[in-house]
Structure formats: C-alpha cells, structure tokens
C-alpha positions in Angstrom: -16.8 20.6 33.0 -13.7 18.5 35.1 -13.0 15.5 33.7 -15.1 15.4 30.3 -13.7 14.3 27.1 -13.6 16.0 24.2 -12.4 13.9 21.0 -12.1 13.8 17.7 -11.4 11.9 14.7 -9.2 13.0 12.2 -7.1 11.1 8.9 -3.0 11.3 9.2 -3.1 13.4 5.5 -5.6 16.2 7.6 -2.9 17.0 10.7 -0.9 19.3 9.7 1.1 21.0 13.1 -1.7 24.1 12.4 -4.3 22.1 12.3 -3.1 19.8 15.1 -2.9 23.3 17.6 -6.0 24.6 16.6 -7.3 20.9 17.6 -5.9 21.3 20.9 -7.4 24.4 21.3 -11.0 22.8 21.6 -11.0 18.9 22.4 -8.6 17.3 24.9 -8.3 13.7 22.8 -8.1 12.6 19.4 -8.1 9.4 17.7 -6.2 9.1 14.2 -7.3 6.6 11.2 -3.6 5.1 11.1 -5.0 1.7 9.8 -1.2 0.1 9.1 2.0 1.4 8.9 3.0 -0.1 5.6 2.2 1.6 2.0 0.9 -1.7 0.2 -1.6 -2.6 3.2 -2.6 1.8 2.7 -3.1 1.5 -0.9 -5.0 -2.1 -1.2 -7.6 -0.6 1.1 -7.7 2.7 -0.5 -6.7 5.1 2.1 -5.4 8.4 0.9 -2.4 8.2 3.3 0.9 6.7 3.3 2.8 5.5 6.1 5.3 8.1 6.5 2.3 11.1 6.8 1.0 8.0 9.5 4.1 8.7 11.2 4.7 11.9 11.0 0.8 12.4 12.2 1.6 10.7 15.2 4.9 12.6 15.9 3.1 15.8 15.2 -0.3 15.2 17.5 2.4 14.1 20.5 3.3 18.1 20.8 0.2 19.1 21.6 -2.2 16.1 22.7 -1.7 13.7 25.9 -4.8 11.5 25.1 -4.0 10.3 21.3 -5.9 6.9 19.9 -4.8 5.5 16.8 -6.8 2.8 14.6 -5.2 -0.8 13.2 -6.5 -2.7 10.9 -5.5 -6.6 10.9 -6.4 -9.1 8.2 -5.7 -7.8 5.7 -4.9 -9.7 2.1 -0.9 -10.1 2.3 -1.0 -9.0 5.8 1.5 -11.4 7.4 1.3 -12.2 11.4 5.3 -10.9 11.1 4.4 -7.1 9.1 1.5 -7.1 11.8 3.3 -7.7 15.0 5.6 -5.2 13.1 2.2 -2.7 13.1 1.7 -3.4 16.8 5.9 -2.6 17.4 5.6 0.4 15.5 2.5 1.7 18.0 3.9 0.5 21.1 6.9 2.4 20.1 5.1 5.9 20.5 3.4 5.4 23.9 0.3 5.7 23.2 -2.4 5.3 25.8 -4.9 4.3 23.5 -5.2 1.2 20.8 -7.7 0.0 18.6 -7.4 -2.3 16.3 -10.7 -4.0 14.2 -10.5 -6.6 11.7 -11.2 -5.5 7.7 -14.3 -5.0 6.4 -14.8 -5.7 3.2 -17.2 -3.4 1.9 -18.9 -4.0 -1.8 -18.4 -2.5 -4.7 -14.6 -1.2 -3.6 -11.6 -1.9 -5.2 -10.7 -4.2 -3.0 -13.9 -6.2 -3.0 -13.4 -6.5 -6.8 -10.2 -7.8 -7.0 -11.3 -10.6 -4.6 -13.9 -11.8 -6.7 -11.7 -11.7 -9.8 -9.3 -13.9 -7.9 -6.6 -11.5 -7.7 -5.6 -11.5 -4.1 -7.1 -13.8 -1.6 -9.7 -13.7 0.6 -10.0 -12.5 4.2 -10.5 -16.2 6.4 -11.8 -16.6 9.9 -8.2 -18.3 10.8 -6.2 -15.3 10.3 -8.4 -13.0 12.2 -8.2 -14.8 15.0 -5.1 -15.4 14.9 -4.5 -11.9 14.3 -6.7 -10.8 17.1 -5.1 -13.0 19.3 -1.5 -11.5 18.6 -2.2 -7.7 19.4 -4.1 -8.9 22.7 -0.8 -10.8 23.6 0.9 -8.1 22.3 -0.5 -4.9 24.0 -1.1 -6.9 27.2 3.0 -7.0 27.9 3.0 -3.7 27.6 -0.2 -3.1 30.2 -2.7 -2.7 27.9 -6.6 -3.4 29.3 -8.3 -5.2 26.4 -11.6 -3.4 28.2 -13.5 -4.0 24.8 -13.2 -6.4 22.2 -11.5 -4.1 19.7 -9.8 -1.7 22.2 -6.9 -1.3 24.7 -6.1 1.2 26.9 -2.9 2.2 29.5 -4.9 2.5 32.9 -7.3 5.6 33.1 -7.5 6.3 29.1 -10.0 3.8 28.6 -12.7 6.3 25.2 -15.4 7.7 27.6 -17.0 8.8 24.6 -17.1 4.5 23.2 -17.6 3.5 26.6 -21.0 5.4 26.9 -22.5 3.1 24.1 -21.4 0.4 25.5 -22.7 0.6 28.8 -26.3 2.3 27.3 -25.8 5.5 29.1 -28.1 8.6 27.8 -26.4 10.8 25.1 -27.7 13.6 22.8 -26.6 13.7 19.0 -26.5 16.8 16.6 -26.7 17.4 13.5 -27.9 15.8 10.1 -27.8 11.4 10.7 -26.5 12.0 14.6 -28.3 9.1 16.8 -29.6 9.7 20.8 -30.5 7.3 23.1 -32.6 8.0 26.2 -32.6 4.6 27.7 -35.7 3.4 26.3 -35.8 5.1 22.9 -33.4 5.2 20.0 -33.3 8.4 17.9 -31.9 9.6 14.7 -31.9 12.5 12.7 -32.1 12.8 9.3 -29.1 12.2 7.2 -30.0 14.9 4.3 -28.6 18.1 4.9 -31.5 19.9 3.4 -33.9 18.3 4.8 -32.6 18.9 8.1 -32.4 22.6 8.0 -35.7 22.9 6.4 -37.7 21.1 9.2 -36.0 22.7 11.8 -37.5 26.2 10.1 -40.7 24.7 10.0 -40.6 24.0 13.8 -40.4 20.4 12.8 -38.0 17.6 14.0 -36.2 15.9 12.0 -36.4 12.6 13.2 -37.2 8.9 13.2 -37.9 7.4 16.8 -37.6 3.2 17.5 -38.8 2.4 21.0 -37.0 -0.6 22.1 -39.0 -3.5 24.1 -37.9 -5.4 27.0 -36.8 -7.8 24.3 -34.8 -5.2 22.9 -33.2 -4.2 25.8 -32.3 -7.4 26.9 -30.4 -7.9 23.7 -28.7 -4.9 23.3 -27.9 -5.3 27.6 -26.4 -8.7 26.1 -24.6 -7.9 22.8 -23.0 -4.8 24.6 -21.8 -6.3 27.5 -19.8 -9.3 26.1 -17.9 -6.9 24.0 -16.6 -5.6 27.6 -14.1 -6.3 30.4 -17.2 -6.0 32.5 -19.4 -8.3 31.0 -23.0 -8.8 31.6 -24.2 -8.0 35.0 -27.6 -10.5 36.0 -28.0 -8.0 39.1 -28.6 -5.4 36.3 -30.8 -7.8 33.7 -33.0 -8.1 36.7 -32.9 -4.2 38.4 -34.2 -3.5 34.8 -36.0 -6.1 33.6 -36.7 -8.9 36.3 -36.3 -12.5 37.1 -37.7 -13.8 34.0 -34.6 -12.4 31.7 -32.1 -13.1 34.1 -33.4 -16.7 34.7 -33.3 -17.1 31.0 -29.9 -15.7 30.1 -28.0 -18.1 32.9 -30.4 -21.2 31.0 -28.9 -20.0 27.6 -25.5 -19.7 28.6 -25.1 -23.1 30.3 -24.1 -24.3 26.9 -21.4 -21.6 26.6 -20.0 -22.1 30.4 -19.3 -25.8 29.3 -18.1 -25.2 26.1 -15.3 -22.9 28.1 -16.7 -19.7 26.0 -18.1 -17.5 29.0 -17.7 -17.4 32.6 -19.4 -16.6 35.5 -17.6 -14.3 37.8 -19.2 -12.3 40.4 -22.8 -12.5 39.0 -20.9 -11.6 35.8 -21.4 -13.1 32.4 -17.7 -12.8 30.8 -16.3 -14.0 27.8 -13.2 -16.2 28.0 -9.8 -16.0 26.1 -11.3 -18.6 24.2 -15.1 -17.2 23.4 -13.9 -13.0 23.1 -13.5 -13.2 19.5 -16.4 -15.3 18.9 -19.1 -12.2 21.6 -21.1 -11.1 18.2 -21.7 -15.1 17.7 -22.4 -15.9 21.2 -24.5 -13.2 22.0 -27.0 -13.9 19.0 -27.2 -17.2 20.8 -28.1 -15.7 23.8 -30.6 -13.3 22.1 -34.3 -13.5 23.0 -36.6 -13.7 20.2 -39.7 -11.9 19.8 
C-alpha cells in the first residue's frame, strides 16, 4: 500500500551490512537502540553494545534505509549536560530524520539499580532530567527538529506513523503471543506464553484478555495522550465523542494549569507550554476524571 510504514526495531550489535539489506528488503524504516554514544554510559546500563558498533550501525543502515530512528537515553548517573550535548552532536552529525530520546528508567533488581542503593553511584534527580530534556529540545530544534511528542523529534514529514497511531487512538491489530489491539472502545491483548498461544488457537480458541474502556476511560486516555503531543487536546473532539459534560469539565480542571503558565489554549486546543511539557504525565493525572 502507498505511503505505509513498515519499521522495525533492531540493537547496533544485530546490523550487520547482511542483515541491514535483507532489512531493506521488507520494511521501509527502522529505529536502532543507540541509547549513548559513550562506552561507560553502555556498560552502566548494561547494553551489549559499544559505541563504536553504535556508529558503525548507523553508518551501515544509511546504505540501505532513508527513514532511520535512533534511541538516546539522558540522565543517566555520570551523564554530564557537556557528554550529552556531545550525544545530541554526534546524532545531528548523521542526518537523521528521526530522534528520540527518553529519560532512564531504573528498573529493579538490575545492576544498575543495585549499585544505587549501595551508594555507589548516585541517583537519577528530577533537576537533571529536566534540564536534560530541555537541552536536546533546544538542541534538535536549531537543526528543524518538530518536538511533535514529548520524547520525539522529527525533520518535516518523518514524524513514526506507527507511534503516532497510539497516540492519536486510531484502530490497530496486533499479532502474535502478548501483541495488544485497540478498536476504539476496547483494549485487547493476547497472551504472552508462547504455548499457550498456539494451543488455543488449535482449539478454535482466542487467546485473549478484553478491557472495555468507559467514557471515563476514554476521557483519560483522550487526555494523557494528547498532552504528550504537538497537537494537544482537542475539546471539539472530547465533546464529538463524549459530550459537553467532559469538555466542560476538562476547561474547569485546567484553569489552574492555564494560570500557572503549564498549558495553553490555542484554537480550542489544550497544549502544554515550554514550561508544563516535561511535567504532561503529572498534569494529565490532574486532569484525569475519577470514577
């Protein structure tokens, strides 16, 4: 079909120039797990790359891609605003149309996780991610970057249809063991053991567990998605789908926000400020309706 997108993800230490063409051969954009371009950032978060197969990844996938992503990774422990505006140089420097960069996780029970709590390196703090955040957006903006969601930035016309489809709660399929689908009004999700998967489908059986979302639910996930985008929340489109009563009550949440200079209203638009988009996640919970 004209003008679908076909990506992939894929690690730097995967792509060799084989691989890479055979790639080519069946999806038209991929998106590669970079995370930093420095060995000690690689190592402290366990990645099984180093920077030069980063690199060389990049260099490779250029030969035979035109729409390439690549993941960074900002606060991280001993990751200076200098080594990270180095990261961002280091990116610019390849043309890439696509960006995205997303603050660490700390996830528990890692190595990383365990040498926090023994005191070993420091913490990740609230300061430095913003501050961090703030940077690449400055960054990648000079170079005509659209910051068209909170953790991505693309050169005009490469904004991830694939990402972009979640975001604005359009209807996708998913296949295969632990895939998701949404159909606008019902979440779905297959289960994650391979076994189990295959044996229900031979018994005629699917796999599945359904959630069916309530106007409450809707409204939410109509609010947590939008702030995370260029576009924002559109009221004409809380009311088209839910009516006056949700869109009355988001504009009564979000006076607070408006005068604390955190969103905007802009064309019957609910947009975060330069001030409130690394704070969406926070203000959006705010704005939640509860059941």
């Amino acid at each position: 079909m004209e003008n679908t997108e076909i990506s992939i993800e894929a690690n730097p230490d995967d792509l060799t120039k084989d691989k890479i063409k055979e790639l080519s051969e069946n999806f038209n954009r991929i998106s590669i797990g970079v995370q930093s371009f420095f060995d000690k950032d690689l190592e402290l978060m366990n990645r099984s790359h180093d920077s030069n197969q980063a690199k060389n990844s990049i260099e490779l996938t250029k030969k035979y891609f035109d729409n390439i992503s690549i993941d960074l990774i900002y606060g991280i422990p001993g990751l200076t605003d200098y080594k990270w505006r180095k990261n961002i140089k280091t990116a610019k420097n390849y043309n890439l149309p696509h960006i995205s960069a997303y603050a660490l996780t700390v996830e528990p029970n890692t190595i990383l996780s365990k040498l926090i709590e023994k005191g070993k390196i420091d913490n990740i703090n609230d300061e430095t991610l913003m501050r961090q955040n703030e940077i690449i957006v400055i960054e990648l903006e000079k170079s005509k970057y659209l910051n068209y969601e909170l953790s991505n930035f693309a050169l005009k016309n490469y904004e991830s249809k694939n990402n972009s489809a979640y975001w604005q709660r359009k209807k996708y399929i998913g296949l295969g063991p632990s895939a998701h689908s949404f159909n606008g009004n019902k979440r779905i999700w297959n289960v994650s053991n391979n076994m189990k998967y295959i044996n229900s489908l031979e018994k005629n059986k699917l796999p599945i567990t359904i959630e069916n979302l309530t106007e409450i639910d809707v409204y939410n996930e109509m609010v947590m998605t939008g702030l995370r985008t260029i576009l924002g929340i559109s009221l004409d489109d809380i009311e088209k789908q839910l009516g006056k009563k949700f869109k009355n009550y988001l504009l009564d949440k979000s006076k607070v926000k408006i005068d604390k200079k955190l969103l905007v209203l802009d064309k019957k638009c609910l947009k975060t400020t330069s001030k409130g988009r690394f704070l969406s996640d926070g203000i959006a919970s705010d704005l939640f309706m509860l059941n």
